[in-house]
N, C-alpha and C positions, 0 to 999 in steps of 0.2 A: 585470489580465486575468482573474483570477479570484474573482466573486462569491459569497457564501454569504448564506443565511439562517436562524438556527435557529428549528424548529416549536416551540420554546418559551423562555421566557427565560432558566431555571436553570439549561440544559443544557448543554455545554461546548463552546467555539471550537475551528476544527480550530486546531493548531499545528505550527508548522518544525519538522521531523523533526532528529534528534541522530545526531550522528557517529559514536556509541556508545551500544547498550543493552545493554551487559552492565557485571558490577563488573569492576572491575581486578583484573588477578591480574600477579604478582611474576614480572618476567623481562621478554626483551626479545624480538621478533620474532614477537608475535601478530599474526596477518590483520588485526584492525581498527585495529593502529596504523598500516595504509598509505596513504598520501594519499587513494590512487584509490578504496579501498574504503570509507574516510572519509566522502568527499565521495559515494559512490554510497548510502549507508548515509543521509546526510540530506538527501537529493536530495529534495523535493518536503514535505508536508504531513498531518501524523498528527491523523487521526480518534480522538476520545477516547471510549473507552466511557463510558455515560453509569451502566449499574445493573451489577451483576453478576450475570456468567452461570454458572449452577452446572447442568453437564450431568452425568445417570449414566445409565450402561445399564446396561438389565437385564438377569436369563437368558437370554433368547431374542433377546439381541444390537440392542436396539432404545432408542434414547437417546430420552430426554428433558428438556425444561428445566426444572429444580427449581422454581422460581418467576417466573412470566415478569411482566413489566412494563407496564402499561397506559398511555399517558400521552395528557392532552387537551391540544389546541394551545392557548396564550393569544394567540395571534395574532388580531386585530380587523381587519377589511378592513372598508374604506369602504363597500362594500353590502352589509354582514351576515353575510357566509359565512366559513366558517371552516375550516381541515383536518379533514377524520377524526380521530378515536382513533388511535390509533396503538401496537401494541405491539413491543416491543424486541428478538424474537427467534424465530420460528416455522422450523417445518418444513415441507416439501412434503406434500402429500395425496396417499393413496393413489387411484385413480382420480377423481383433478384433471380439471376441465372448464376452471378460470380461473384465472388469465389466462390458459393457456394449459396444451392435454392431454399430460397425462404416462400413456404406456404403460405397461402391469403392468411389464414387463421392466424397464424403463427404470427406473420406482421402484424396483424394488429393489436398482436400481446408485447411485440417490441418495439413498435414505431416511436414510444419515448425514450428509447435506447442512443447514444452517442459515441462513434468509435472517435478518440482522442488520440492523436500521434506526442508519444515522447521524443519524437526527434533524437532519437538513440539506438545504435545498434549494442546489444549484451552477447557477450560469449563467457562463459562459466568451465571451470576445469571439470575433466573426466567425471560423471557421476552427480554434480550439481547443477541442478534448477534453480530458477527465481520463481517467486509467487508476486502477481501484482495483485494489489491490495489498495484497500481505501486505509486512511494514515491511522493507524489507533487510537481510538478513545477522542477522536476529533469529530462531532456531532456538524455537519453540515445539512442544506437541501438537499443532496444529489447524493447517491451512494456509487458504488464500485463493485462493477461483476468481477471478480476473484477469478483469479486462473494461476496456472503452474506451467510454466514455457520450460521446455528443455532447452534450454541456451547452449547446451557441451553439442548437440549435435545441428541443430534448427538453425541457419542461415540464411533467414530471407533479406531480398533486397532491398525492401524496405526497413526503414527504424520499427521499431516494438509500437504500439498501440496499444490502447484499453480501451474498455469501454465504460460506458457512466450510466444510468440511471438516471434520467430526469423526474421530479416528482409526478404520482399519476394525480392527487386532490388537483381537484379543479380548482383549490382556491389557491392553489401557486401557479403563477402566472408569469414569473419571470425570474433569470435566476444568472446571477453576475458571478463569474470566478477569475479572478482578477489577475493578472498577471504578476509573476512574482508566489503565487501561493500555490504553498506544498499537492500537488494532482494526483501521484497514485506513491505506493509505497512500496519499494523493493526490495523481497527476503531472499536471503538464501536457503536451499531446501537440499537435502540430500536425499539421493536418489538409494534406498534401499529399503528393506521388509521389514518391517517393525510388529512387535507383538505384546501385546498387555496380557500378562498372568496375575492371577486374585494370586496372595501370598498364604500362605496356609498359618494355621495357629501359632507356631512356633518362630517361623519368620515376622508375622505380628508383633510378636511378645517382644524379641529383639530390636522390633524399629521403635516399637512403644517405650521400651524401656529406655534407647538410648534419647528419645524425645525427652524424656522425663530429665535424663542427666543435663541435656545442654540446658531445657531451661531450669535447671536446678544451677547450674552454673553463670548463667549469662542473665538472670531475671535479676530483680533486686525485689525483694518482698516487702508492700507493701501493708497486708492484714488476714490475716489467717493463711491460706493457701494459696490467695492469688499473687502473681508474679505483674511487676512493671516491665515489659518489654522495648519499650521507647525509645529507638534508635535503634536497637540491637540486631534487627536483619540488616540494616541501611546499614552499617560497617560489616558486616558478613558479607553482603553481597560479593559477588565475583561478576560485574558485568561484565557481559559482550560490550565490545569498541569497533566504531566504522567507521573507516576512513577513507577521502577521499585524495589520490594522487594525480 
């Protein structure tokens, strides 16, 4: 359901996001050993930085990208044409006309903002979007402005871009993201009307009740009332799988 194409050939496949990216640390009852946060952690598909980004600010609190990246498309179409240049990381302009006008004010609420090229064009079937996303439950400096691309109809000639968030404290100063590590994260989203209704008493009593059955079933009792659950979503689970061709 979800198509790519990279604007050049050495640059890297998106891949299945992982259950975990942090190291193991000794002991038992960290958040990322939980099924749900597991599986919410590699729910969808990690964009790989292709160069490294090496940002520092200056005195007067204004970042810059140490070395930025130029790269030409090897892509050959049938009647000649070929992508733009393309480079790996820019900033917004101060009194910007294009694509689109960014106000004084307004720049100086985003000037630590960074559009980031994935070097990727997405096309999604009829009715599905991607969401780009900062990678779940991965705690870095820099975060990720969140968006939802219609990819079934949106064919621009560039590859896809994000954007990042550079830290605003003045006491970060500098900020390496390394080439090789996972840069935004891509969901698939379906395109339709969704609606949350409160259940009424009766439908309660039903969910309540069969709650009661499974972990009457599936618990192993430990002392008066309470139930041992330990493992028992973790083999219940039905995850999602992403894969890459």
């Amino acid at each position: 359901m979800l198509s790519y194409y990279r604007y050049m050939a050495d640059l890297p496949y998106p891949v299945p996001g992982k259950t975990s990216y942090a190291s193991e640390l000794e002991g038992h009852g960290w958040p990322r050993h939980c099924p749900p946060i597991r599986s919410a952690t590699a729910y969808g598909w990690d964009v790989i930085n292709p160069f490294e980004m090496h940002f520092i600010r200056d005195g007067l609190g204004e970042w810059t990208l140490k070395e930025a990246v130029e790269v030409e498309s090897d892509v050959d179409l049938p009647d000649g044409t070929t992508p733009h240049p393309q480079v790996n990381a820019w900033f917004w302009e101060k009194d910007q006309k294009r694509p689109h006008v960014i106000s004084s004010n307004v720049y100086e609420e985003i000037r630590h903002q960074v559009k980031v090229s994935t070097y990727l064009y997405f096309q999604t079937d009829a009715d599905w979007m991607i969401s780009i996303r900062s990678i779940p439950n991965y705690k870095r400096a820099w975060t990720t402005i969140e968006a939802v691309i219609e990819t079934d109809w949106y064919f621009p000639a560039h590859p896809l871009h994000g954007v990042i968030e550079l830290p605003l404290e003045n006491s970060v100063n500098e900020v390496l993201i390394k080439k090789g590590e996972p840069l935004f994260r891509i969901m698939p989203v379906l395109r339709s009307d969704f609606v949350a209704e409160e259940m009424n008493d009766q439908e309660f009593s039903k969910f309540f009740k069969e709650g009661q059955k499974w972990l009457a079933e599936k618990g192993k009792k430990v002392e008066g009332d309470d139930v041992l659950l330990t493992g028992v979503y973790a083999k219940e689970q039905a995850v999602a799988k992403f894969d890459v061709k």
